[in-house]
C-alpha positions in Angstrom: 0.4 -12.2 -39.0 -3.2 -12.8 -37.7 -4.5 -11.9 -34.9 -7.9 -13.7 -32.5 -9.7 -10.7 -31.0 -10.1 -12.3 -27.5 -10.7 -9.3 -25.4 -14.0 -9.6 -23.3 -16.7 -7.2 -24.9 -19.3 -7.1 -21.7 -19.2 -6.7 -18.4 -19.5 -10.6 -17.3 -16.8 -11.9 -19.5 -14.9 -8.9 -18.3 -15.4 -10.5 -14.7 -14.6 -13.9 -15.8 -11.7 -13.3 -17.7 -10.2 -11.6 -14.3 -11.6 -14.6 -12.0 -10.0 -17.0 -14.4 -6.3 -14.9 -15.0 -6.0 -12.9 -11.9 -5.1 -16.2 -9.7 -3.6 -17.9 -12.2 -1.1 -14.5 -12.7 -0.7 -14.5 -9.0 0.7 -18.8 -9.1 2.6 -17.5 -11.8 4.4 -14.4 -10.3 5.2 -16.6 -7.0 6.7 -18.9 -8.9 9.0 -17.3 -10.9 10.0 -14.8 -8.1 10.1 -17.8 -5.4 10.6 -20.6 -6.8 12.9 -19.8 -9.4 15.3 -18.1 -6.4 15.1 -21.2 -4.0 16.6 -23.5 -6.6 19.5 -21.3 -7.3 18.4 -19.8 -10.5 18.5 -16.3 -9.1 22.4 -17.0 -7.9 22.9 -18.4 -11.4 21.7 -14.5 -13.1 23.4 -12.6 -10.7 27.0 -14.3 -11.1 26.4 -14.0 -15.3 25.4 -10.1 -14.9 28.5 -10.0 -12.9 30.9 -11.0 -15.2 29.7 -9.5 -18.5 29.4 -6.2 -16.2 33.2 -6.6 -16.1 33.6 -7.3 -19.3 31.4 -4.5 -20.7 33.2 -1.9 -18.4 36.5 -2.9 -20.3 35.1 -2.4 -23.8 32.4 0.3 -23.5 34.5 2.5 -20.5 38.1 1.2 -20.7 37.4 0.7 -16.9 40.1 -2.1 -16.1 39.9 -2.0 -12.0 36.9 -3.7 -11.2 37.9 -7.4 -9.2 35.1 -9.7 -9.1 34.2 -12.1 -6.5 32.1 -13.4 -3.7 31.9 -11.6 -0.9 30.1 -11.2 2.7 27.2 -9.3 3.1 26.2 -7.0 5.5 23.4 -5.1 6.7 22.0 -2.2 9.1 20.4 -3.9 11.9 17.1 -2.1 12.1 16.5 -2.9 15.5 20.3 -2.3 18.0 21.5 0.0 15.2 24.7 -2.4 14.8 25.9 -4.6 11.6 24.4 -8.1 10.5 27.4 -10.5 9.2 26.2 -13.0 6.4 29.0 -15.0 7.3 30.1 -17.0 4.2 31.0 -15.0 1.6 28.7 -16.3 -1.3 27.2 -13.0 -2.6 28.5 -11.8 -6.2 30.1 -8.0 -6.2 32.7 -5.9 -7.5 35.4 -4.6 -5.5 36.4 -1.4 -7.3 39.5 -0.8 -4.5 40.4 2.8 -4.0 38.2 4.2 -6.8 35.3 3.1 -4.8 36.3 1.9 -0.6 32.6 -0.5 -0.5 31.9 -3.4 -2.1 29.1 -3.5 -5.1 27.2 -6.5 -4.6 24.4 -8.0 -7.2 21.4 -9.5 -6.2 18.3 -10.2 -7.2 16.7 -7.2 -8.4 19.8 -6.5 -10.4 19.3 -9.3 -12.4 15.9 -8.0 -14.0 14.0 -10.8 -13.3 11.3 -8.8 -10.7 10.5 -7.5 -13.4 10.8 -9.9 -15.7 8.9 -12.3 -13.1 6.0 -9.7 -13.8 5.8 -9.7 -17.5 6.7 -13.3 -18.3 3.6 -14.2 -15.9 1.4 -11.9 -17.9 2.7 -13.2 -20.7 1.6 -16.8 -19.4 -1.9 -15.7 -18.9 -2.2 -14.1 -21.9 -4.7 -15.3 -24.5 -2.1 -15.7 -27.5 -0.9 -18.5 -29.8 1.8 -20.7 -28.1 4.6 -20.4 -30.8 4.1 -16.3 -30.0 4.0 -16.7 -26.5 7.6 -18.9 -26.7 9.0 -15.8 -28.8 8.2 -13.8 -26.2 9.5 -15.4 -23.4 12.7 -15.6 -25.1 12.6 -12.2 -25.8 11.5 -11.1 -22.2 14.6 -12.8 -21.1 17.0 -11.6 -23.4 16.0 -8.1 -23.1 16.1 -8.4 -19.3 19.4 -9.7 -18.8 21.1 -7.5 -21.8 19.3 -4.4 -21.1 20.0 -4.9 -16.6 23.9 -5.7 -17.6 24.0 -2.5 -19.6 22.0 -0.9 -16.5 24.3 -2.1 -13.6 27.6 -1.9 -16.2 26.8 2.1 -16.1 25.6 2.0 -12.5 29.0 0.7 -11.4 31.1 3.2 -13.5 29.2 5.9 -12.4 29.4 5.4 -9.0 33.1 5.2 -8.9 33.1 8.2 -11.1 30.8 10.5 -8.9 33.0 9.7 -6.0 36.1 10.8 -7.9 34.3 13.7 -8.6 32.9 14.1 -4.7 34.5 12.3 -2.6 31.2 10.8 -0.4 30.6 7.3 -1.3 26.9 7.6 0.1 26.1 10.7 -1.9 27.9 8.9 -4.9 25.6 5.6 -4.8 22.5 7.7 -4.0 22.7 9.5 -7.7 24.1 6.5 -9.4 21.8 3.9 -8.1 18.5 5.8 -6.5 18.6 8.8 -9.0 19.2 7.1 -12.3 19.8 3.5 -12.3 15.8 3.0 -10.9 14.9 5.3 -13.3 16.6 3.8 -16.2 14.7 0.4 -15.0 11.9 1.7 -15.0 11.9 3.0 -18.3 13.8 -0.3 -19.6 10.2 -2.2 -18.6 8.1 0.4 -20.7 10.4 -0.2 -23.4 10.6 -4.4 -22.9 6.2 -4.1 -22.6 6.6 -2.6 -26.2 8.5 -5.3 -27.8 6.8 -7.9 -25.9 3.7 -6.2 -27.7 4.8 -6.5 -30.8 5.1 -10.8 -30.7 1.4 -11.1 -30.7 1.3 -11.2 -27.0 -1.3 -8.3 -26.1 -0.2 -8.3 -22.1 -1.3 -4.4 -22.4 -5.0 -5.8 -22.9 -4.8 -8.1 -20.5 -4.3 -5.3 -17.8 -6.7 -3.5 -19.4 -9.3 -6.0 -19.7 -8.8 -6.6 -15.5 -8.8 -2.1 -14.9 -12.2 -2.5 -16.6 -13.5 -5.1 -14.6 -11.9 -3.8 -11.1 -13.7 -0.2 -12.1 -16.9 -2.2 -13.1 -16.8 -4.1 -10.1 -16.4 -0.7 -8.3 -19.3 0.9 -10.2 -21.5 -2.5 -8.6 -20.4 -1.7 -5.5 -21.1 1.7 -5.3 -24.8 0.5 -6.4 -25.0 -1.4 -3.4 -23.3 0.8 -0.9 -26.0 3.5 -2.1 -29.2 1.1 -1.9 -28.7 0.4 1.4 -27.6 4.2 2.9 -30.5 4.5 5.1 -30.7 5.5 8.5 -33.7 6.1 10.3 -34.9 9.6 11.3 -37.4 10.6 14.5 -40.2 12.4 13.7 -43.7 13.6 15.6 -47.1 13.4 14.3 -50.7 13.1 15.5 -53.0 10.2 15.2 -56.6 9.6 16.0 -56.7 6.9 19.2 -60.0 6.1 19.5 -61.2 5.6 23.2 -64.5 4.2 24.8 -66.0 7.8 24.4 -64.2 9.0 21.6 -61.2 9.9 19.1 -58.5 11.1 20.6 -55.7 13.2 18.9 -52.4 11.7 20.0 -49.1 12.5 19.4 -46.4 9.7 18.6 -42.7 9.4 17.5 -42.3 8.1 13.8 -39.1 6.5 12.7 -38.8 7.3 8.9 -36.0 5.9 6.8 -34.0 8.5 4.8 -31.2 7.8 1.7 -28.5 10.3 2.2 -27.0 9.0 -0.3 -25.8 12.0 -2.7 -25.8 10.0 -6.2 -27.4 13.5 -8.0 -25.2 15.6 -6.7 -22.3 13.7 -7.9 -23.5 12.9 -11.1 -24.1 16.4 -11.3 -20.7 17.6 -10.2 -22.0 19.3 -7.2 -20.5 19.2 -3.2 -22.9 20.2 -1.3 -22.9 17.0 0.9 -18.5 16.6 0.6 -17.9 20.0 1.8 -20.8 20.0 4.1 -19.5 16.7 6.2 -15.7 16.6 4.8 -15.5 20.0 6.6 -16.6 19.5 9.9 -15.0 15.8 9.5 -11.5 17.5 9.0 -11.9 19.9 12.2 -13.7 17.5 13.9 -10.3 14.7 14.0 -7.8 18.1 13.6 -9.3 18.8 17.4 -9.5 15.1 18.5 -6.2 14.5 17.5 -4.5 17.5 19.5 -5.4 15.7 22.5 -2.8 12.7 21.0 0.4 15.6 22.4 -1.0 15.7 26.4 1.8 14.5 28.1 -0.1 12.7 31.2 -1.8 10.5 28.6 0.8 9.3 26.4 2.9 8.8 29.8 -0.4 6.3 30.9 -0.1 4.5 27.7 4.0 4.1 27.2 4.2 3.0 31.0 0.7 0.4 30.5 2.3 -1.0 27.6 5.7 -1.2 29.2 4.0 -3.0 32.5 2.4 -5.9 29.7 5.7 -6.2 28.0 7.5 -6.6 31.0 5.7 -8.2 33.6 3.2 -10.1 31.1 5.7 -11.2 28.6 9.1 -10.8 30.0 10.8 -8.3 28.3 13.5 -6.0 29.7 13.0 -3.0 29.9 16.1 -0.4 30.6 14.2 3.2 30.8 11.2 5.1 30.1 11.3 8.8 29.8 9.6 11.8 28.5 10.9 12.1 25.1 9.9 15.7 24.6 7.5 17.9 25.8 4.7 15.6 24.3 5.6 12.4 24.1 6.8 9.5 26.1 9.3 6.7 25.2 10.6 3.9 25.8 14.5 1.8 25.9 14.6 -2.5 26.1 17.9 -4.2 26.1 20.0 -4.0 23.0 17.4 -1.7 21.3 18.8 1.8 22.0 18.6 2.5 18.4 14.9 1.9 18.0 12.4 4.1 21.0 9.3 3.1 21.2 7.5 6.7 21.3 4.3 7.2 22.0 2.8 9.8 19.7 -0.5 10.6 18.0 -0.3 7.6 15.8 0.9 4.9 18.2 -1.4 5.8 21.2 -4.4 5.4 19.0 -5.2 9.1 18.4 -5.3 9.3 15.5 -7.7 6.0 14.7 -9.7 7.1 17.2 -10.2 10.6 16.0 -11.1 9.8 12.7 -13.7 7.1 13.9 -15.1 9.5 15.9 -15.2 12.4 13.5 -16.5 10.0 11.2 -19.6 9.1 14.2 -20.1 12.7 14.0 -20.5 13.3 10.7 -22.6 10.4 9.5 -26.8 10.9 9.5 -28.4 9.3 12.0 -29.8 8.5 15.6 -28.0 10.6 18.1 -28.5 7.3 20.4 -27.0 4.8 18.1 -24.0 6.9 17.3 -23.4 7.6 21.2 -23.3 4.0 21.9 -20.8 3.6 18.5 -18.5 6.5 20.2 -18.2 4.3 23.6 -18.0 1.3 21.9 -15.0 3.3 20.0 -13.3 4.5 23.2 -13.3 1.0 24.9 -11.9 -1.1 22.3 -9.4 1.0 20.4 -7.3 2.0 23.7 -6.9 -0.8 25.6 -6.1 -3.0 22.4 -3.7 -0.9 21.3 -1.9 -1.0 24.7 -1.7 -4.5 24.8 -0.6 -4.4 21.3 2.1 -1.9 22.1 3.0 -4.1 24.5 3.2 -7.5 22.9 5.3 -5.4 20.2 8.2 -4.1 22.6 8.1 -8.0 24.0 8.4 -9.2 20.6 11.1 -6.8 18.9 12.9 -6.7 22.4 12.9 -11.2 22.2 14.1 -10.9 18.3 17.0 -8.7 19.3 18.2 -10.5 22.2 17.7 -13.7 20.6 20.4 -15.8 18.2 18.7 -15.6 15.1 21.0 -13.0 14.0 23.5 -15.0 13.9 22.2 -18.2 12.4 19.4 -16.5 9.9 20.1 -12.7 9.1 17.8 -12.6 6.3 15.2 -14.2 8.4 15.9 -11.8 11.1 15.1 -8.9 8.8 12.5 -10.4 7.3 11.0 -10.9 10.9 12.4 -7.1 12.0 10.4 -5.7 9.1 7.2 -7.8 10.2 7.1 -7.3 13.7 7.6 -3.1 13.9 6.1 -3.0 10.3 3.2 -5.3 9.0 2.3 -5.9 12.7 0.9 -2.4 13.7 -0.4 -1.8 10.0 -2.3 -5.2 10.3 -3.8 -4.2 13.7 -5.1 -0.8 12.6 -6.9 -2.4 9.4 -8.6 -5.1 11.5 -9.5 -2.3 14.2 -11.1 -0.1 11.5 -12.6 -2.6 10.0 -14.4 -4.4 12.8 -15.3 -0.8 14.3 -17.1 -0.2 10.6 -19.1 -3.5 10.9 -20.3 -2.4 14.3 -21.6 0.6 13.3 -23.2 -0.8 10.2 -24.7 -3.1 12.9 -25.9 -0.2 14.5 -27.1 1.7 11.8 -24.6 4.4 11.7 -23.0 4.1 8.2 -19.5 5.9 8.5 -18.5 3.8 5.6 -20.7 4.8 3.5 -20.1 8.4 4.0 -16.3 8.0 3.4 -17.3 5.8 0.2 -19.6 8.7 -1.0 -16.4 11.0 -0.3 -14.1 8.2 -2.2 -16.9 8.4 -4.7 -17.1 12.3 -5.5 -13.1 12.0 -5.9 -13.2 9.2 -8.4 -15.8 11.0 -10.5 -14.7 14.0 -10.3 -10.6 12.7 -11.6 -12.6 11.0 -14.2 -13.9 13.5 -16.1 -10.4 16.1 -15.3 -8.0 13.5 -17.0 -10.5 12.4 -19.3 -11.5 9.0 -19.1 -15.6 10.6 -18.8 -17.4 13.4 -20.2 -18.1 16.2 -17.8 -21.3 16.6 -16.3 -23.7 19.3 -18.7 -21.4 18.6 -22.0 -23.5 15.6 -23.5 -26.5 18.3 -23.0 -24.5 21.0 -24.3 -23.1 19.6 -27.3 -26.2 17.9 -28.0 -28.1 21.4 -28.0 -25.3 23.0 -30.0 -25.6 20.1 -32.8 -30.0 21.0 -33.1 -29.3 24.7 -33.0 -27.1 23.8 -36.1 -29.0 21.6 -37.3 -32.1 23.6 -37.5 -29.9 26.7 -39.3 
């Protein structure tokens, strides 16, 4: 078998071969996870690892017990702390009866195909001959589906095992499934990447090829970052201002522009500038965010927040209380289960102090950082209290609403967003924005975290290997003319 050496050689066709597969990978992935699961395929897999797990728990365990069917679903409901009914029973599972009291149901991930959504799109993008890439298709699905059967067939006996054994039916999923059936998937992909290797379709060099251009692209960046890490610096000096009679020596204020950024040092495996700004960075937000547990201001915030949920929005609210001795919370209808606490994180504390510490650290004009630090104060606190409460309005209207009923999966899908992705969106927008202001200003915190980021990355580079340590090309270079010259 011959092979076409297609992997990109230079930087640039490293670049385009990741602008041209990247989205194409990403099309891919959707729609074999998506797609593939709307049409039914997914239902399809899971109902055909059922029954050959049945089958293969007869003839590999003598297990006999295990009644197939379709059953109801139901889930923890994140936000009341009650059940949410499926209704219909359409899901596939075993009931194991009194060797195991819950049901086992299969879904999607126990089919394989997350995984084998991954590798077959890799396999698509993949520069490879097409009868090669067919073989491994067919391999990537045979292995999935034979290799997760034999994964869930031992998952299932071993969970009704371990709770002959214990007793604890939670304690006796958590090692079966959590403790060794991930694992076992885990290693099963390693494995299936081998053999899918071994048709002709490199997917290995694929994710190479796009590591090299990401840490390229991250080498350019860093280029950038550090041409433009100027800030300007005050200075005095005397110059000659002539008058009708004559010169005069004057004094003036000169603004000179200064690169702090500490390329040398890092090249050169010295942290002079880390330790020097990581250091008072660290106390700096240690001291800023102690002031996140005084209990008058987290009461100003949980009560704020409550007053837009409820009187903006319309959300009822049952109680608000001093949680502890620091913090404050909050109770809506139906949501007992789920506080909303105000703590260091959720008040904003702990953004705040590490924008601030940041301010601090960063070279440049006292003036221009002063007006970053009120700029700071005056949009991360009372955004985040309206955000706070637009959240309690919207988990408190998701609970009380019927979706529940009519859409559980949409409900936790929604649950997840809302108390989730919403805050974790906010805070990335919020430190982003603040960044761009201060780069507007002058005052570049990013690139002082970048150069920390950067100091990091260098230094893990040349511990696990992937560069030589700074002084060995000199050394081994001296040791090769001093025996050279003998």
């Amino acid at each position: 078998m011959s092979y076409v050496s297609w992997y990109p050689k230079n930087p640039r066709e490293r670049l385009n071969f990741f602008l041209r597969t990247f989205p194409a990978f990403l099309v891919m992935l959707f729609v074999l996870y998506y797609v593939l699961d709307w049409v039914g395929a997914f239902e399809f897999l899971e109902i055909l690892v059922r029954d050959n797990s049945v089958w293969l728990l007869k003839v590999i365990f003598g297990y006999e017990n295990a009644n197939p069917g379709l059953f109801e679903r139901r889930d923890l409901d994140p936000l009341t702390g009650g059940i949410i009914r499926f209704g219909t029973p359409h899901f596939p599972g075993l009931d194991l009866g009194a060797d195991y009291p819950r049901i086992l149901l299969i879904i999607r991930a126990c089919t394989g195909m997350e995984a084998g959504a991954l590798l077959g799109a890799l396999i698509f993008i993949t520069p490879a001959k097409w009868e090669n890439k067919v073989v491994a298709h067919i391999t990537n699905l045979l292995m999935m589906h034979i290799g997760n059967t034999f994964r869930v067939t031992f998952h299932f006996w071993f969970t009704q095992y371990l709770y002959g054994l214990w007793g604890d039916a939670d304690k006796a999923f958590f090692y079966a499934h959590d403790m060794l059936s991930k694992v076992f998937g885990f290693v099963g992909i390693v494995i299936f990447t081998l053999v899918i290797e071994r048709t002709g379709v490199k997917i290995v060099s694929t994710f190479g090829a796009w590591i090299d251009a990401f840490a390229e692209g991250f080498k350019r960046f860093t280029w950038r970052i550090r041409g433009k890490a100027y800030y300007t610096k005050a200075s005095e000096a005397y110059e000659e201002i002539a008058t009708a009679d004559a010169s005069v020596p004057t004094r003036v204020e000169k603004l000179d522009e200064v690169n702090f950024y500490p390329q040398e040092e890092i090249s050169n495996n010295k942290w002079k500038f880390f330790t020097n700004t990581f250091t008072i960075f660290a106390g700096v937000s240690l001291g800023i965010m102690l002031l996140g547990l005084i209990p008058p201001l987290n009461q100003i915030i949980g009560t704020s927040s409550d007053a837009i949920a409820v009187n903006w929005f319309g959300a009822a609210r049952t109680e608000s209380e001093a949680l502890n001795t620091f913090w404050w919370t909050s109770r809506y209808l139906r949501l007992e289960g789920n506080d909303f606490v105000i703590n260091i994180a959720s008040s904003g504390m702990l953004m705040f102090a590490i924008l601030i510490a940041g301010l601090i650290v960063t070279p440049g004009r006292w003036k221009n950082k002063s007006i970053a630090m009120s700029i700071t104060l005056f949009v991360i606190f009372p955004l985040n209290i309206f955000r706070l409460g637009f959240q309690k309005w919207a988990t408190w209207a998701l609970a009380n609403g019927e979706i529940s009923g009519t859409r559980p999966l949409m409900y936790l899908n929604l649950a997840d967003m809302i108390t989730t992705w919403f805050p974790f969106i906010f805070w990335v927008l919020i430190f982003a924005i603040l960044l761009v202001i201060y780069n507007k200003l002058n005052v570049k915190v990013f690139t002082v975290m970048w150069a920390w980021l950067h100091q990091l990355v260098f230094t893990l580079g040349w511990i696990v290997g992937l560069q030589d340590k700074p002084g060995k090309i000199v050394k081994d270079t001296e040791e090769k003319v001093a025996i050279s010259s003998e």
